[in-house]
C-alpha positions in Angstrom: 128.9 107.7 103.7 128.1 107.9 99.6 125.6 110.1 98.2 122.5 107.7 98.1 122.3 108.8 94.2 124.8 109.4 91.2 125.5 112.9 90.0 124.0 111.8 86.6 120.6 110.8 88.5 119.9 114.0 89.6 116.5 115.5 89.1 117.4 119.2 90.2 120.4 120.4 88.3 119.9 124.3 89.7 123.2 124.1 92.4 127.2 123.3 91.8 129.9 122.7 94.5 132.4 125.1 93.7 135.0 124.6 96.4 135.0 122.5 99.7 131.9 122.1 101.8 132.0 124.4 105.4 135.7 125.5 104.6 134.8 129.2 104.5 134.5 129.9 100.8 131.8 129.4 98.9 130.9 125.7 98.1 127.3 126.1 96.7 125.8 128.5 93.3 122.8 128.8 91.4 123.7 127.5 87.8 120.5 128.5 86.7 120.5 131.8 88.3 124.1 132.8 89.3 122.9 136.0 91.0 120.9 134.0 93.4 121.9 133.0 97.0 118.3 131.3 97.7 118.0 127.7 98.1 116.1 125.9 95.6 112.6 125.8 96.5 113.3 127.8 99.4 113.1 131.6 98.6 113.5 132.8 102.3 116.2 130.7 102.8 119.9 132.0 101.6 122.6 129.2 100.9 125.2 130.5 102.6 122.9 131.5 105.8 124.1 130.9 109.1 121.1 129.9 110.3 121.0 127.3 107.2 120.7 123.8 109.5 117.8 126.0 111.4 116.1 125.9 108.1 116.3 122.4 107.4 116.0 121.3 110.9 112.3 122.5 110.6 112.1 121.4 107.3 112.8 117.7 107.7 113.1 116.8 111.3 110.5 115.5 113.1 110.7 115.8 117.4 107.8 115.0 118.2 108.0 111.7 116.3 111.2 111.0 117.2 110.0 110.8 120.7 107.0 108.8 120.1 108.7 106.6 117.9 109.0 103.5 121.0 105.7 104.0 121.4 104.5 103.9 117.6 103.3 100.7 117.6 100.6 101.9 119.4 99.2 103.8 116.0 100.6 101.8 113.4 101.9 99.0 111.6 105.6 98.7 113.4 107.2 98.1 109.9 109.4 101.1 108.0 108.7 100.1 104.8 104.5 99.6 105.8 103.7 102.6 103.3 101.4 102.0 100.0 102.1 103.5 97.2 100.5 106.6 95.4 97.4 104.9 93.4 96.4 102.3 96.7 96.0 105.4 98.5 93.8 106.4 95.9 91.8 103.1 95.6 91.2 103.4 99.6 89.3 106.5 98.8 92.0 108.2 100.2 92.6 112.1 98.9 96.5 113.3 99.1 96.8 116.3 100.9 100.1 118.8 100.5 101.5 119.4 104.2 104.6 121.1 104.1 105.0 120.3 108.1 107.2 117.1 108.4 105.8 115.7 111.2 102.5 115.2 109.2 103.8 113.2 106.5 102.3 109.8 105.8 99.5 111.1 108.7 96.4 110.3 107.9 92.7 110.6 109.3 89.3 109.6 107.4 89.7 110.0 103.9 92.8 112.1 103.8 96.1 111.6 103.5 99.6 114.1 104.3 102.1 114.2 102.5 105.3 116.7 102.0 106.7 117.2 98.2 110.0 116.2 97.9 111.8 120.1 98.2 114.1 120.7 95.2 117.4 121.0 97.0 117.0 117.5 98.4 117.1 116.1 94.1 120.4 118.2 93.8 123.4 115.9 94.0 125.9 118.8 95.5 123.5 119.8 98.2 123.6 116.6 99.5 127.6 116.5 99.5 128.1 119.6 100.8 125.4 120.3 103.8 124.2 116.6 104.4 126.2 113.8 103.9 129.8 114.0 106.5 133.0 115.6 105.2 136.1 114.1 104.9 137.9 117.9 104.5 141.0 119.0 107.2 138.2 121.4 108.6 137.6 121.1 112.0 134.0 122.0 113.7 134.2 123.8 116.9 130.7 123.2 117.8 129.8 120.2 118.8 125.9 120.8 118.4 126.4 121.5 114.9 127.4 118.2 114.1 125.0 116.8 116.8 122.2 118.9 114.3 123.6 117.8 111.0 123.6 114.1 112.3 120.2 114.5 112.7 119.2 116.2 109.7 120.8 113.7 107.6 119.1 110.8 109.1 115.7 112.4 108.7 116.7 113.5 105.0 117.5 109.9 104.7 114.3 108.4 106.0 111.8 111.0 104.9 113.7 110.3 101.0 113.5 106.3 101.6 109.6 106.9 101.9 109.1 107.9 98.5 111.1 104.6 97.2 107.8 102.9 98.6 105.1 105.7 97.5 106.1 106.1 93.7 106.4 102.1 92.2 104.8 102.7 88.9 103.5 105.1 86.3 100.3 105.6 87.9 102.3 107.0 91.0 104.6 109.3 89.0 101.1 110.9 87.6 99.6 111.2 90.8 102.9 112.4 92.2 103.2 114.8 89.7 99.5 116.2 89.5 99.5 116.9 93.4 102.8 118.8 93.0 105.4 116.2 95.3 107.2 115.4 92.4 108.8 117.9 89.2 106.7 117.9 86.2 108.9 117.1 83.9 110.9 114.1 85.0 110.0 110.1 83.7 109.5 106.9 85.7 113.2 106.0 84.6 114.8 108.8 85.9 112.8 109.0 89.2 113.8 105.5 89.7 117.7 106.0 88.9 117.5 108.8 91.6 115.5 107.1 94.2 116.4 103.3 94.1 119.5 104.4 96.1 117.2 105.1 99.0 115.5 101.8 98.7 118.9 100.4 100.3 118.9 102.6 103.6 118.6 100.3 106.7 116.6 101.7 109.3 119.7 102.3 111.8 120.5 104.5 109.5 117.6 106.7 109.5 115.7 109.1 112.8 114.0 107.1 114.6 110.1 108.3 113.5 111.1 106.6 110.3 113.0 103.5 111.5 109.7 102.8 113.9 107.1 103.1 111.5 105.3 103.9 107.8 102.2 105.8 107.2 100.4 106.8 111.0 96.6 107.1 111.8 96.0 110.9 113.0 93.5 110.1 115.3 95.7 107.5 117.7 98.8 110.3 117.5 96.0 112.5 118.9 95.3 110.0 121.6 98.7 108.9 122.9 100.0 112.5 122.7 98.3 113.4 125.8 99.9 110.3 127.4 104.0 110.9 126.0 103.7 114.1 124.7 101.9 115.8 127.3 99.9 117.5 124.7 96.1 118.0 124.3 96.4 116.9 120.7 99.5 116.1 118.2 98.1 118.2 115.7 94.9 120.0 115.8 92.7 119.3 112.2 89.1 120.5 113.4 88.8 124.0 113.8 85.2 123.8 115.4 84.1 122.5 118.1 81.5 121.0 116.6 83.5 118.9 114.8 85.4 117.9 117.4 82.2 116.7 119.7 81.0 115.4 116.4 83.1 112.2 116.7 81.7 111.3 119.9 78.0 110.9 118.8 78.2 108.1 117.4 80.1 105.6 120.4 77.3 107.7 122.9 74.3 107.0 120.5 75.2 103.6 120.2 75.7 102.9 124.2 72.6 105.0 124.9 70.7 102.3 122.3 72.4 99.4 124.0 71.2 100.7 127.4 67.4 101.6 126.3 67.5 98.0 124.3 68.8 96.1 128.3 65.9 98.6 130.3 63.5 97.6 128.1 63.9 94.0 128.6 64.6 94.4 132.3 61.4 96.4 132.3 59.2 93.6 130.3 60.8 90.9 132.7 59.5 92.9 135.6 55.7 93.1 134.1 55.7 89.5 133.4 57.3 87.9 136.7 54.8 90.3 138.6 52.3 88.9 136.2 53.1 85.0 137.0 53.1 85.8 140.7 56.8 84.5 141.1 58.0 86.1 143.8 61.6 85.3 144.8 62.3 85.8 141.0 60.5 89.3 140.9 62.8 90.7 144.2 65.5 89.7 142.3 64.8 90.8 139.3 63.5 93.9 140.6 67.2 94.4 142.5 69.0 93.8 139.7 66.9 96.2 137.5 67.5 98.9 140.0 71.1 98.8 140.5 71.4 99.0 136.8 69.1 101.9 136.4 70.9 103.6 138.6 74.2 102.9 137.0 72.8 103.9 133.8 72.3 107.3 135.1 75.4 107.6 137.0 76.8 106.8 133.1 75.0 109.0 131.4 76.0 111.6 133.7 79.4 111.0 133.7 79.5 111.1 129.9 77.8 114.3 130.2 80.4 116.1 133.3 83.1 114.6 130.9 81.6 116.7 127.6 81.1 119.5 129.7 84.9 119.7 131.2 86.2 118.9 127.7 84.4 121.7 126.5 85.4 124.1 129.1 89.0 123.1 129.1 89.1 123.8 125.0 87.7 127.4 125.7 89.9 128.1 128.5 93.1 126.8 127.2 92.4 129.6 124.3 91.5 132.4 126.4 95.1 131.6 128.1 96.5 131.2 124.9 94.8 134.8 123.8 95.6 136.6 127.0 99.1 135.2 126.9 99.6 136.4 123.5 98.1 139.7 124.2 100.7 140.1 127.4 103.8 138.9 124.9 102.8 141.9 122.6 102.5 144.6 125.1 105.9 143.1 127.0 107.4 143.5 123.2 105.8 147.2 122.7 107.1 148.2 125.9 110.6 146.6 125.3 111.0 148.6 121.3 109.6 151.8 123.3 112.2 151.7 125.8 115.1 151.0 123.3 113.6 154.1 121.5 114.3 156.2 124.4 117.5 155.1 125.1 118.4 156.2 121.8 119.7 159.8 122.0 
């Protein structure tokens, strides 16, 4: 496979390939800073780190996605390219929000939306053709995994990349790009799109499947179905109060609660006006009818309420295990550096 950009396309000109990819030498510097061994953009991470396809495993891959993606069309549009750009996000009322998590890109709830900047290593062209794209060199891996991994990485680098061919379309977008930092500051429409129309031409076979099965996802249905595949209380936890939490259901239980007084009511005048008219067959059955529902409304409201109650004490005991758990971790960790200290003579 071809690098999905030129070498003269590049935005990020701060690596060179100096030898061949994963042959043992060195195949990556820092033109800008030849002392440095940190990846651009990525100051924790070295580029000749062993633990380098860890780094972009977490950076780009997306698990959880990847096994909801059969089940996506559940929370969005089933189409890959179903993503607006920049300034219709914008005209929805729509606020971008920086995430650097992968698995929140293109998420969005209410008026926000996630997305993660492009990092700078993924604009270089010799990163791409020496840890991402497959190598053609005598060099054979003797890790399986490894390959399994890069595999992987590539096609989410792929699809995540193929995302921004359908945010940034015009000027506007590049601004808006720019101003919330996913884009350099200093690069033009032209040159974004000589680097990125590449990208436009990736077929979804050829990308993970999170962004073969869908474009932009609503937060609030990933939430939902997460308990269901996931087996998860939530995909991604935004509201750090309970009160916000609980503060989405008052509106559905006002609103069934005024449906229910409006029906009680008017069983209730019904009543008073067949006892009135002296109609008696109609009154029994009226009257039946108007109990059985009273009574279901309370079993309801009830319910609703026992439901509330659990979901409240399920939240608060699902943190004290998560406290008490890491509390336990720490001590079993204290205990473990204490005894390696006495071992030592």
């Amino acid at each position: 496979m071809f690098t999905p950009f030129p070498k003269e396309a590049e935005l990020n000109k701060q690596l060179e390939s100096i030898g061949p990819a994963r042959s043992g030498s060195v195949s990556l510097i820092r033109t800008d800073k030849p002392n440095s061994q940190c990846l651009p953009g990525r100051p924790r991470t070295l580029l000749h780190s062993s633990n380098l396809h860890q780094q972009l495993d977490c950076d780009l891959c997306t698990p959880d996605l990847d096994t909801l993606a059969p089940h996506l069309w559940l929370v969005a549009t089933p189409s890959s390219s179903h993503i607006n750009p920049l300034h219709e996000q914008i005209v929805k009322g729509c606020t971008i929000v920086i995430s650097e998590n992968p698995e929140l890109h293109l998420a969005w709830t209410d008026n926000r939306i996630f997305i993660k900047p492009i990092p700078p290593y993924l604009l270089s062209h010799a990163f791409w053709t020496t840890q991402l794209l497959p190598q053609t060199s005598d060099t054979v891996k003797s890790v399986h995994s490894e390959e399994m991994t890069s595999s992987a990485i590539l096609k989410s680098a792929l699809g995540y990349m193929r995302t921004y061919y359908h945010l940034v379309q015009h000027e506007s977008d590049l601004h808006l790009a720019q101003q919330a930092r996913l884009l350099p500051p200093d690069i033009t429409l032209e040159q974004f799109h000589a680097f990125i129309a590449g990208f436009g031409d990736i077929q979804d076979d050829q990308v993970s499947p999170r962004y073969a099965a869908s474009g932009t996802l609503r937060l609030s249905r990933l939430n939902m179905w997460a308990k269901v595949f996931l087996r998860r209380f939530q995909f991604y936890r935004i509201n750090r109060q309970y009160g916000e939490y609980f503060a989405r259901f008052y509106a559905p239980v006002l609103f069934f609660l005024a449906i229910l007084t409006v029906v009680l009511g008017a069983m209730q005048v019904g009543l008073q006006a067949n006892s009135s008219s002296g109609d008696y067959y109609d009154s029994i059955a009226l009257g039946k009818a108007s109990l059985w529902f009273s009574v279901a409304t309370l079993v309801c409201l009830c319910g609703i309420g026992l439901v509330l109650s659990f979901l409240l004490v399920f939240m608060q005991l699902r943190e004290l295990v998560f406290a008490v758990k890491s509390v336990l971790r720490r001590r079993r960790g204290a205990a473990i550096k204490g005894a390696k200290k006495d071992l030592i003579p």
